[in-house]
TORPA-127408 format. One record per residue: x, y, z of N, C-alpha, C, O in turn; residue number from 1; residue in one letter. Coordinates in Angstrom, 3 decimals, m for minus. Last residue first. Layout:
<pts>
+----------+----------+----------+----------+----------+----------+----------+----------+----------+----------+----------+----------+-----+------+
:      n.x :      n.y :      n.z :     ca.x :     ca.y :     ca.z :      c.x :      c.y :      c.z :      o.x :      o.y :      o.z :  nr : rest :
+----------+----------+----------+----------+----------+----------+----------+----------+----------+----------+----------+----------+-----+------+
:        X :        Y :        Z :        X :        Y :        Z :        X :        Y :        Z :        X :        Y :        Z : NUM :    A :
...
+----------+----------+----------+----------+----------+----------+----------+----------+----------+----------+----------+----------+-----+------+
</pts>
This chain:
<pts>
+----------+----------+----------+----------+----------+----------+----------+----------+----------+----------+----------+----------+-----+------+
:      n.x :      n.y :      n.z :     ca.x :     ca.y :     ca.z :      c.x :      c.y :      c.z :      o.x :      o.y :      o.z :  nr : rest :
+----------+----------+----------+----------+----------+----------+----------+----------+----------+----------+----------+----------+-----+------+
:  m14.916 :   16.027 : m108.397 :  m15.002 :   15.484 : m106.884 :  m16.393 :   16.197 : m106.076 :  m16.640 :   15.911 : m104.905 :  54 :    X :
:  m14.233 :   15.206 : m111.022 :  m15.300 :   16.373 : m110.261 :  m15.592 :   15.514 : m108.698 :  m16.354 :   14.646 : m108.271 :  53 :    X :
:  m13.211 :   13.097 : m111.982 :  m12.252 :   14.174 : m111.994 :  m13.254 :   15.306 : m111.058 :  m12.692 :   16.221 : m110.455 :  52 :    X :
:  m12.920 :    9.928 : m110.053 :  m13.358 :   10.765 : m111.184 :  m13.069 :   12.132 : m110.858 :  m12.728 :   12.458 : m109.721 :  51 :    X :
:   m9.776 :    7.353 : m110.462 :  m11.157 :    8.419 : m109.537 :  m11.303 :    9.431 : m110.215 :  m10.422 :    9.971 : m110.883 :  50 :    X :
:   m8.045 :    6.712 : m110.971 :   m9.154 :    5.533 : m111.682 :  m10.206 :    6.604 : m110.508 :  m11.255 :    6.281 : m109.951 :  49 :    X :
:   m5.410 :    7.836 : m112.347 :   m5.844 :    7.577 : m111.083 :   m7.190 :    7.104 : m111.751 :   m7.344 :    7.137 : m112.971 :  48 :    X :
:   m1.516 :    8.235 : m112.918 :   m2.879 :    7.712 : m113.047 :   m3.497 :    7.921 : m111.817 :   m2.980 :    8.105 : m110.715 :  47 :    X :
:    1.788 :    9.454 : m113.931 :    0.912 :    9.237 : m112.071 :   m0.796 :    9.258 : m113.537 :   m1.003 :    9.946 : m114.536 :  46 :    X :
:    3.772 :    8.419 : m115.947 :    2.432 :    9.435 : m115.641 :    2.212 :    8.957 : m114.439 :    2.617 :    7.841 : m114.114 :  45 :    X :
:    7.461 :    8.153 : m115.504 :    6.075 :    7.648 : m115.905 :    5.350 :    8.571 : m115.166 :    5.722 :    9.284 : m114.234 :  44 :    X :
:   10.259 :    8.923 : m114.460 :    9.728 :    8.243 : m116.136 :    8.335 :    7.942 : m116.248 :    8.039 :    7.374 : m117.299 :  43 :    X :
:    9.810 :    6.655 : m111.832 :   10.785 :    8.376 : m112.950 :   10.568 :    7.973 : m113.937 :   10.645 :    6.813 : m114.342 :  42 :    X :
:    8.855 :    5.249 : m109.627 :    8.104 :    5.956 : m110.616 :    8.802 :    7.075 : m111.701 :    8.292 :    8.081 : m112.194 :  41 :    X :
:   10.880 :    4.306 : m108.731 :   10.464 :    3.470 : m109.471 :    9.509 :    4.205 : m110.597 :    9.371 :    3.988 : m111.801 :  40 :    X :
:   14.166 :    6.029 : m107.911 :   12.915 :    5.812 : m107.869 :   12.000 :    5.099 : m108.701 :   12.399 :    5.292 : m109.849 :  39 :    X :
:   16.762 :    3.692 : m106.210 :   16.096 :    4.658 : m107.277 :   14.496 :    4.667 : m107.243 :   13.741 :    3.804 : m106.796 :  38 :    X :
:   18.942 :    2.087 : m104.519 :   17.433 :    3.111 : m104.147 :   17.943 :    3.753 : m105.591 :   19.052 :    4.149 : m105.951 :  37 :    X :
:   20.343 :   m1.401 : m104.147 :   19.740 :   m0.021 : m104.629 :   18.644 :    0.812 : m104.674 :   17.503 :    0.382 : m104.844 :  36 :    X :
:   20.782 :   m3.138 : m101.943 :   21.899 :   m2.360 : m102.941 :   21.545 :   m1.535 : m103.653 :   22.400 :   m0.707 : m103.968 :  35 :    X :
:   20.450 :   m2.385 :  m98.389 :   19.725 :   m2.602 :  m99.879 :   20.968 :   m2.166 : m100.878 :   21.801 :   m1.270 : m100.739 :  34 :    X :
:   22.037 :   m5.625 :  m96.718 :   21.697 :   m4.304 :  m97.254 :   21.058 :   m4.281 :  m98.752 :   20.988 :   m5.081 :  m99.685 :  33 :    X :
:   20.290 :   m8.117 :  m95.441 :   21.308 :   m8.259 :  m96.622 :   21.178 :   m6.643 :  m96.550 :   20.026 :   m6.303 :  m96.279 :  32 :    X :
:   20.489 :   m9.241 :  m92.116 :   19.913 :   m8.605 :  m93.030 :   20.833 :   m8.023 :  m94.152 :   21.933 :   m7.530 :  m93.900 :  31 :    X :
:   21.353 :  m12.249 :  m90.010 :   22.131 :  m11.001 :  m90.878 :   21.270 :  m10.461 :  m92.179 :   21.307 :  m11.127 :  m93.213 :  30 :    X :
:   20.294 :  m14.055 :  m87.584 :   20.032 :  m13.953 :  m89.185 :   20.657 :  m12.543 :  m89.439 :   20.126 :  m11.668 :  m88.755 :  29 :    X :
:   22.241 :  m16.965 :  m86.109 :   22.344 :  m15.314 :  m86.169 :   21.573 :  m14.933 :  m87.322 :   22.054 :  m15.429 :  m88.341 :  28 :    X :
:   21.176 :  m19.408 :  m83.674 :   21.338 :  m19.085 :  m84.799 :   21.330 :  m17.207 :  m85.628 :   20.355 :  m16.460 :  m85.560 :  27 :    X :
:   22.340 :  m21.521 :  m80.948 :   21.221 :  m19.868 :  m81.194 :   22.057 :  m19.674 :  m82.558 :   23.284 :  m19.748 :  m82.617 :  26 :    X :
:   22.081 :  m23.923 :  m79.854 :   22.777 :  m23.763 :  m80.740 :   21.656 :  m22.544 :  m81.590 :   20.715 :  m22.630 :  m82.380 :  25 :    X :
:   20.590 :  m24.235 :  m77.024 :   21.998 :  m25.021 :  m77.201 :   22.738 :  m24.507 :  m78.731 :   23.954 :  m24.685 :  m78.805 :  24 :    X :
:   18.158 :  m23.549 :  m77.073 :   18.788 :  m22.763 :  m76.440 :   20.397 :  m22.503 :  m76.966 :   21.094 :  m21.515 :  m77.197 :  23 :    X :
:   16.581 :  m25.640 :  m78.589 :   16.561 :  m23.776 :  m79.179 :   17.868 :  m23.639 :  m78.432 :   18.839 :  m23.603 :  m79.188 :  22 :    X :
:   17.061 :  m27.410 :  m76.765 :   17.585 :  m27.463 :  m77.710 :   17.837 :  m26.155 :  m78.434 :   18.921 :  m25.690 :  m78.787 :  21 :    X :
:   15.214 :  m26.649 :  m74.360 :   16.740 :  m26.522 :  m74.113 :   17.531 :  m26.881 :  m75.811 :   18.697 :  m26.499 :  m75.906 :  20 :    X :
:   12.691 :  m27.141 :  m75.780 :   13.347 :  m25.241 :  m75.364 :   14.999 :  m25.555 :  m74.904 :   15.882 :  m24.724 :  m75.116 :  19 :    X :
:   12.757 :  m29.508 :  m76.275 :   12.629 :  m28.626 :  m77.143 :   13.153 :  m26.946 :  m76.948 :   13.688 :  m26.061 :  m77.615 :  18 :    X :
:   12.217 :  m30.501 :  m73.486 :   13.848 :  m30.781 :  m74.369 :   13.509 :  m30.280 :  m75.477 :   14.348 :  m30.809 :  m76.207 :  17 :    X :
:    9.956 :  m29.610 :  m72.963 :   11.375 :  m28.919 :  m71.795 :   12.346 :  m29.351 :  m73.097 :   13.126 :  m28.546 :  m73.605 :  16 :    X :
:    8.554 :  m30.905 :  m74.875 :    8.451 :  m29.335 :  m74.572 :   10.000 :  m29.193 :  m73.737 :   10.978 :  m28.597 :  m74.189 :  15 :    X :
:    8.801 :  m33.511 :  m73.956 :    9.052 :  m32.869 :  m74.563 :    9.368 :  m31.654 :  m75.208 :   10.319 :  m31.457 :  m75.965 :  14 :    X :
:    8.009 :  m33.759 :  m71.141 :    8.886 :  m33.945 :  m71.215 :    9.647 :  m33.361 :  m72.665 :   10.775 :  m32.867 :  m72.642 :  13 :    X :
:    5.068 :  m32.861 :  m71.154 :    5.981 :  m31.548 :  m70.901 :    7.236 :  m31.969 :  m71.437 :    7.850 :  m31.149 :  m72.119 :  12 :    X :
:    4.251 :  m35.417 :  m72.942 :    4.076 :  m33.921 :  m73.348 :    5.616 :  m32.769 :  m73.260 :    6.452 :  m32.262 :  m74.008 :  11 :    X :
:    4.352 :  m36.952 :  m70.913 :    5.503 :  m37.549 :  m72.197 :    5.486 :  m35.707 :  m72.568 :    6.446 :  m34.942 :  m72.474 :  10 :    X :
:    3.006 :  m36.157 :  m68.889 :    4.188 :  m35.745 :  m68.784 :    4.989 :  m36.272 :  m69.791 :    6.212 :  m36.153 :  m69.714 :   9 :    X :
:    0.311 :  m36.220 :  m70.545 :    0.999 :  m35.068 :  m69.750 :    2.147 :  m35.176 :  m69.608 :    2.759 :  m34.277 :  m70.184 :   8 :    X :
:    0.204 :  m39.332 :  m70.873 :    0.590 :  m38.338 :  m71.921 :    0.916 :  m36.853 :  m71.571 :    1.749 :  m36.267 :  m72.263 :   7 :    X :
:    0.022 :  m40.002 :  m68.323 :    0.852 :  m40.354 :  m69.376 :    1.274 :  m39.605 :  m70.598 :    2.375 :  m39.380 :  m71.101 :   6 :    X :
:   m2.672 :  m38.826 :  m67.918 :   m1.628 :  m38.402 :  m66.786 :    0.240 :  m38.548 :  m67.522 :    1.211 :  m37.800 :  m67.407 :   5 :    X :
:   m3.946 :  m40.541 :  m69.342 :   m4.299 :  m38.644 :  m69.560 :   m3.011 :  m38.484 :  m69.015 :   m2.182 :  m37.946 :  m69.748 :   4 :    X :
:   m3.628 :  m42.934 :  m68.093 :   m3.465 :  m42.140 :  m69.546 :   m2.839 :  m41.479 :  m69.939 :   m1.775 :  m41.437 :  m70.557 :   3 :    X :
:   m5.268 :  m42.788 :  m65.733 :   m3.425 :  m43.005 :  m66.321 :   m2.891 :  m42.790 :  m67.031 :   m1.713 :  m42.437 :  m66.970 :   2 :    X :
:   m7.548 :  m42.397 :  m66.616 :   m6.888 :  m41.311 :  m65.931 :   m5.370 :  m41.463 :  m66.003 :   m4.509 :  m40.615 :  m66.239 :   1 :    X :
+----------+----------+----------+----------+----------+----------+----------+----------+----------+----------+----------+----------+-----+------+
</pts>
């Protein structure tokens, strides 16, 4: 039971100094813009693999 009890609080102890670390140095991610829109399909047949008598 001492154990169990031992490893519970090595546990939380960890956990708590894991969320105060996130906290301590918040990181920004910046989405790249798109650099280009064209269409992919210009220039080509539209297909289809389904039969023609529906």
């Amino acid at each position: 039971m001492i154990k169990k009890k031992r490893i519970t609080k090595s546990l939380s102890l960890f956990m708590a100094m894991a969320l105060c670390v996130g906290n301590i140095a918040p990181v920004e991610i910046k989405a790249e813009p798109a650099t280009e829109e064209r269409n992919v399909m210009a220039g080509l047949e539209p297909t289809t693999n389904a039969d023609e008598g529906y």
